[in-house]
C-alpha positions, 0 to 999 in steps of 0.5 A, spaced: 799 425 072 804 427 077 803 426 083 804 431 088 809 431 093 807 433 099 812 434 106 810 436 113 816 440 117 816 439 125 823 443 126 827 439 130 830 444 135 823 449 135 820 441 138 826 441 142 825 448 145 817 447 147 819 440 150 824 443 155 820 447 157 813 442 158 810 444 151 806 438 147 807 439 140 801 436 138 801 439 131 806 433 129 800 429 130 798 431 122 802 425 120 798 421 124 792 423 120 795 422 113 798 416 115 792 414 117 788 416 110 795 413 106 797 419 103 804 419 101 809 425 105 817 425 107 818 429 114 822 435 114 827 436 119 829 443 119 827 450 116 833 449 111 831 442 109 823 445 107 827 450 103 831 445 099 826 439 099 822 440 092 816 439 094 810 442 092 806 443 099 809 445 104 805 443 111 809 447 117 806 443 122 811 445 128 816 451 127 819 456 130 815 463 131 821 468 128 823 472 123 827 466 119 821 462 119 817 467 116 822 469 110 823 462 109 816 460 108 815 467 105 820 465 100 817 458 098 810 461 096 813 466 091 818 460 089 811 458 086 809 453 093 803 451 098 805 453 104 800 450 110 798 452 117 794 450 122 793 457 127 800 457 126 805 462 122 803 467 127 809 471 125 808 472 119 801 475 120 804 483 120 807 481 114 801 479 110 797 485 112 793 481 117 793 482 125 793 475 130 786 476 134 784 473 141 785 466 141 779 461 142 780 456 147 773 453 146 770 455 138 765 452 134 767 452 126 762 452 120 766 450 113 764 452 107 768 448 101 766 441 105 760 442 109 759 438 116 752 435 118 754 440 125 758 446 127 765 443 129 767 443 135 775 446 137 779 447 142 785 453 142 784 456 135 788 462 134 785 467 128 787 472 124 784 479 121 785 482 115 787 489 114 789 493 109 795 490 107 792 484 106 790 486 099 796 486 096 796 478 097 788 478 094 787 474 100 781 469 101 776 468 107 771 461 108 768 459 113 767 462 120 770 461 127 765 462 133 766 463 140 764 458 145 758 456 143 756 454 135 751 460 136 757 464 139 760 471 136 763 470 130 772 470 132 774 470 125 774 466 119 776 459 119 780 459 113 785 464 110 788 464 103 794 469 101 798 469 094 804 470 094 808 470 089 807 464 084 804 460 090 800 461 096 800 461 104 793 456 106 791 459 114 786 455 118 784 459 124 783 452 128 788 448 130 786 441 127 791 436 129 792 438 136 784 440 136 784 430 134 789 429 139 785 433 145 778 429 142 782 423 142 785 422 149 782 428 153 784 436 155 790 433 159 793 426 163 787 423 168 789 425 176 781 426 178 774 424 177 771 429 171 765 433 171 758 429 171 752 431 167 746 436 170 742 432 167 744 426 172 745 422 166 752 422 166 755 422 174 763 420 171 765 424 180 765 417 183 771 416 185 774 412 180 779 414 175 777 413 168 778 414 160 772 418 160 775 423 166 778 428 162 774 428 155 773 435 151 766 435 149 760 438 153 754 435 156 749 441 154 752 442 147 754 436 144 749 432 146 742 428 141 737 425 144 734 419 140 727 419 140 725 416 145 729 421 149 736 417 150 741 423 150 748 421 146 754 425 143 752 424 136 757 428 133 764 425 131 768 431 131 775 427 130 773 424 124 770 430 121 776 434 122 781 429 119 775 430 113 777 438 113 785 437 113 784 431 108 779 433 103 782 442 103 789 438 102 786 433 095 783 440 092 790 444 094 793 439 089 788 438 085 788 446 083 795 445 082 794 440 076 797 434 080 793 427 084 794 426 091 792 418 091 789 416 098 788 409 101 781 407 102 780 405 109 778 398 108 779 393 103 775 393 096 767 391 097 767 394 105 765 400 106 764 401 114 765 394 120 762 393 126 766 390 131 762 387 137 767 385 144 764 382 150 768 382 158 767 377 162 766 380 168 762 374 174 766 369 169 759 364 169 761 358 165 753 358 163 753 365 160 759 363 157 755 358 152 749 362 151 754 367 149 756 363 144 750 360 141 747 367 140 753 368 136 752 361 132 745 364 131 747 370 128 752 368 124 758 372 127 765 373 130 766 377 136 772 379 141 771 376 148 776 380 154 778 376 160 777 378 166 781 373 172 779 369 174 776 367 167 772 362 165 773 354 165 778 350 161 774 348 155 770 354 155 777 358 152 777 351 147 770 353 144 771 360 144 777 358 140 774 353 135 767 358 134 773 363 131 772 368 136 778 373 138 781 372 146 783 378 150 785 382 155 781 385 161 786 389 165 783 390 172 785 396 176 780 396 179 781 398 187 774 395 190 776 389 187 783 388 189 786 391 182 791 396 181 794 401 177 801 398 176 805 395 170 807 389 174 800 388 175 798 389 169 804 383 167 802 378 173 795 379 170 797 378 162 801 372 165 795 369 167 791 369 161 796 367 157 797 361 161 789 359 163 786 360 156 792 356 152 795 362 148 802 365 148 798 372 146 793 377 144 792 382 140 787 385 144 786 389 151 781 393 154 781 395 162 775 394 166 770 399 167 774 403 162 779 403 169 785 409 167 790 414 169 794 418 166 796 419 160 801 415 155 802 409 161 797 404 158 799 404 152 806 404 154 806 398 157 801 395 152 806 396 147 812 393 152 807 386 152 806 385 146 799 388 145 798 390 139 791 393 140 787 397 145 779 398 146 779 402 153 776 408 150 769 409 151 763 411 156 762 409 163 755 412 164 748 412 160 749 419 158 756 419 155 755 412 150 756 415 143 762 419 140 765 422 146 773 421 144 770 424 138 772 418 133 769 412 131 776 410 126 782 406 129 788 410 131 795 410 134 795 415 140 801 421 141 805 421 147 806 427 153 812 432 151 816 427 156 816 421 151 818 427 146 811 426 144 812 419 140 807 415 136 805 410 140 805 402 137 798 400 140 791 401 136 786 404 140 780 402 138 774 405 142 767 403 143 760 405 143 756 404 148 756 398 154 750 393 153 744 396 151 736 396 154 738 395 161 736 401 166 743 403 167 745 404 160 742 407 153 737 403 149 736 400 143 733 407 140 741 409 138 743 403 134 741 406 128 743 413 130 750 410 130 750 405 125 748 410 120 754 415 123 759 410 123 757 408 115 758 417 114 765 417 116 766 409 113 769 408 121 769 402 126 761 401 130 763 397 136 758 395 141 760 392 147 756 387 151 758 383 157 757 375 157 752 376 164 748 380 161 746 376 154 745 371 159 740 374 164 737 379 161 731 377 155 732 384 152 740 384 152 739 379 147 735 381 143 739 387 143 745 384 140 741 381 135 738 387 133 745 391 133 748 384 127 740 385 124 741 393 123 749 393 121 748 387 116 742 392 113 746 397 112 753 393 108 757 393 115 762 387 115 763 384 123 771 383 125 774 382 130 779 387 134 784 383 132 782 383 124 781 390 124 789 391 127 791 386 123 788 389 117 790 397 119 797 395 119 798 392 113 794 397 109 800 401 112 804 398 109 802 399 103 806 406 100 804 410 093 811 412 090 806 414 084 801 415 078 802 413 070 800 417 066 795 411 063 793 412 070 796 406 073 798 406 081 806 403 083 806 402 090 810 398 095 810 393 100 804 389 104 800 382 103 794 385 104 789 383 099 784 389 095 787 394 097 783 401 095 787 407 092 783 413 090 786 418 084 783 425 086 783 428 079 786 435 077 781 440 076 783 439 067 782 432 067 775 428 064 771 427 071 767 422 068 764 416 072 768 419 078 766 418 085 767 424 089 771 423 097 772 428 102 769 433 097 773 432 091 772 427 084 777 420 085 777 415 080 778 408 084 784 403 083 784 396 086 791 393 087 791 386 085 792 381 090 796 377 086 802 381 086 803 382 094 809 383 097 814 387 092 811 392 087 804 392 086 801 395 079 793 398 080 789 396 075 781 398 075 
């Protein structure tokens, strides 16, 4: 089987001209999200590198909006190439009989070749409508986009296909990876206090900064209530996007007569990980111990975030002998003496090295979700050695759930001013904060997060502090029902830092190709059951395939014994 070659074009001069005048280029972000899934590409520099590269399926992610782009994309179809974009290529809509319409600020989409179990959230849409003229390209129409509202008027349809020549120009009227990015890390920088809740459910206006200021998702729209009637964002819009791109991306391949391998996201025999992390507000020696006993008891590891003054000496020594993971609480709190600078964050960092005995961690998450603006955290995160960050979560009873739209670990994009770089630092987003205490949500969600979770094969992390397993009966019981229902349903407990670890080293993994006998060359990692998924051509045999994102895959396992040089798949 060939496999197909795929390059993403971010022209560099039209990058260049959107940063000189203050204009993110999100759309670059759709590396990220093949490098996430493992699915092999080359970056493409320029409109003249993408013409002459030889690939098959040209995404052309950041272009210039001329009439040299046009030809040249137009050129690469008819040569027999996939051309695709996301709300992009508008230039070319005249040439395609086709006219640009309003542009969508908040839409709902519904899919139709993978169906999601909700209209999907999406922000900055820019459809299409055929007229006449779009005959000729015997175009095809799927999906549809709505205005404002999943029930809204109808703006156009989600995807557009046009041939050309031999190949073929794909249109989605959504543009996916910035539509991630902003569920991810928020409509802009943090500077002021977000918009609480009607409901008083969420009051995020209290006068403290934080993750959860400029989140993309609506108290009215986005939310479920369980059936005790806890209201929680219940939809994953993040994930379920990345699921769209990949999944139209394996089946563009696949109708070509080629395989597009993947990485599975965890290690052959895991299917989904809870992660549960504590922080150690009050810094109580005795919640420290029935912390670690009930632990003990329900047979887990968890990753535990130091907040100064931090626990006593042989506190940190039985954390370390348990195996669990120490980490970092940043506190910026004001009202507490914190503060949002990158000294003190070093000062702070500094002290726990020297209290607990480590000469690092892997780990951070800031007090009370404490943020500003946009990239500086994860900046200095990266400047200290942090490899990995939790921040990401809710601060309120009514925004526990999927607010930032994701429950998969990812590396995030830089503002225009950093040239829109990836930063070296995983986040890695919670949940919800305790559970069955009157200021937080109750145990009514943990199934609906679980089985979500285990939908999108992402991270379950549940946060709950030391104190309150501590004080509170029904906390405890808690955290024990979240280990009972996750183990019921196949998940495997990390730790922050093994999911890191374990992400970082799947990456390194690299597909360079496919034997017709269906054995897997790839290079490069010590990770251990490394999953590939060979999508297979609409001509070959599907028997005992399995089907991901929507298309049929038969599963190759790459032998742990060969790690570090080239690896050879086997069943």
């Amino acid at each position: 089987m060939r496999m197909a070659r795929v390059g993403v074009l971010v022209d560099q001069e039209a990058k260049r001209r959107c940063h000189r005048y203050g204009i993110n280029v999100f759309e670059s972000y759709v590396g990220e999200v093949l490098g996430h899934a493992g699915i092999p590409f080359t970056w493409l520099k320029t409109v003249e590198e993408a013409a002459g590269s030889g690939v098959d399926i040209l995404i052309a992610a950041v272009v210039g909006d001329g009439r040299e782009t046009a030809e040249a994309m137009l050129a690469f179809a008819e040569r027999g190439g996939t051309v695709i974009s996301y709300a992009g290529l508008n230039c070319m809509a005249n040439a395609l009989g086709c006219k640009e319409q309003p542009h969508v600020a908040v839409g709902y989409a519904q899919p139709e070749r993978l169906p999601a179990a909700a209209p999907l959230r999406c922000v900055r849409s820019i459809p299409w409508k055929a007229g006449n003229g779009a005959a000729s390209f015997a175009v095809q129409q799927s999906g549809q986009l709505r205005k404002d509202r999943p029930d809204g008027d109808p703006a156009g349809p989600l995807l557009m296909q046009f041939r050309v020549g031999r190949g073929r120009i794909d249109r989605w009227s959504v543009n996916i990876p910035l539509t991630i990015v902003t569920f991810q890390q928020g409509t802009g920088p943090v500077l002021g206090d977000g918009v609480p809740a009607d409901d008083g459910t969420g009051d995020v206006d209290e006068g403290i900064l934080k993750a959860d200021d400029r989140v993309a998702l609506d108290w009215a729209l986005d939310r479920a209530r369980t059936e005790t009637g806890a209201p929680y964002f219940a939809y994953p819009y993040a994930d379920w996007w990345r699921e769209q791109l990949i999944g139209h991306l394996l089946a563009t391949a696949t109708s070509l007569g080629l395989t597009l391998p993947f990485l599975g996201y965890w290690p052959d025999g895991v299917t989904c990980v809870a992660t549960i992390s504590h922080d150690s507000d009050l810094n109580i020696d005795e919640s420290a111990e029935t912390t670690l006993n009930t632990l003990a008891e329900c047979g887990i590891r968890s990753t535990w975030c130091m907040l100064e003054p931090g626990y006593s000496p042989p506190i940190y020594d039985k954390i370390k002998k348990a195996g669990h993971e120490l980490a970092f609480h940043y506190n910026a709190l004001d009202a507490q003496g914190g503060r949002w600078d990158e000294g003190e964050f070093r000062r702070q960092y500094d002290w726990l090295k020297a209290a607990a005995g480590v000469a690092g961690v892997t780990s951070n998450k800031n007090h009370y979700t404490r943020f500003e603006g946009w990239g500086e955290l994860f900046a200095w995160c990266e400047r200290h050695g942090v490899q990995a960050d939790q921040t990401r979560g809710p601060s309120k009873r009514g925004n526990v759930g999927f607010l930032f739209g994701t429950c998969h670990p990812y590396f995030p994009i830089a503002w225009f001013d950093e040239q829109n770089r990836i930063y070296d630092v995983l986040e890695i987003g919670f949940l919800t904060q305790d559970l069955d205490l009157p200021q937080w949500s109750d145990t009514s969600v943990i199934v609906p997060f679980l089985e979500r979770v285990r939908q999108v094969e992402g991270v379950a992390h549940f946060l709950f502090h030391q104190v309150h397993i501590h004080r509170n009966p029904n906390v405890n019981r808690a955290i024990r029902q979240v280990v009972e229902e996750a183990r019921r349903r196949g998940f495997a407990f990390w730790t922050s830092a093994e999911i890191n670890d374990w992400e970082r080293a799947r990456r390194r993994v690299v597909i360079t190709g496919v034997d017709e006998g269906g054995a897997v060359r790839a290079q490069g990692t010590d990770a251990a059951d490394v999953v590939v998924w060979i999508p297979l051509p609409e001509h070959r045999s599907q028997d005992g395939a399995e089907r991901k994102f929507g298309v049929p895959c038969r599963k190759v396992v790459l032998n742990a014994e060969k790690r570090g040089v080239e690896l050879e798949g086997s069943r």
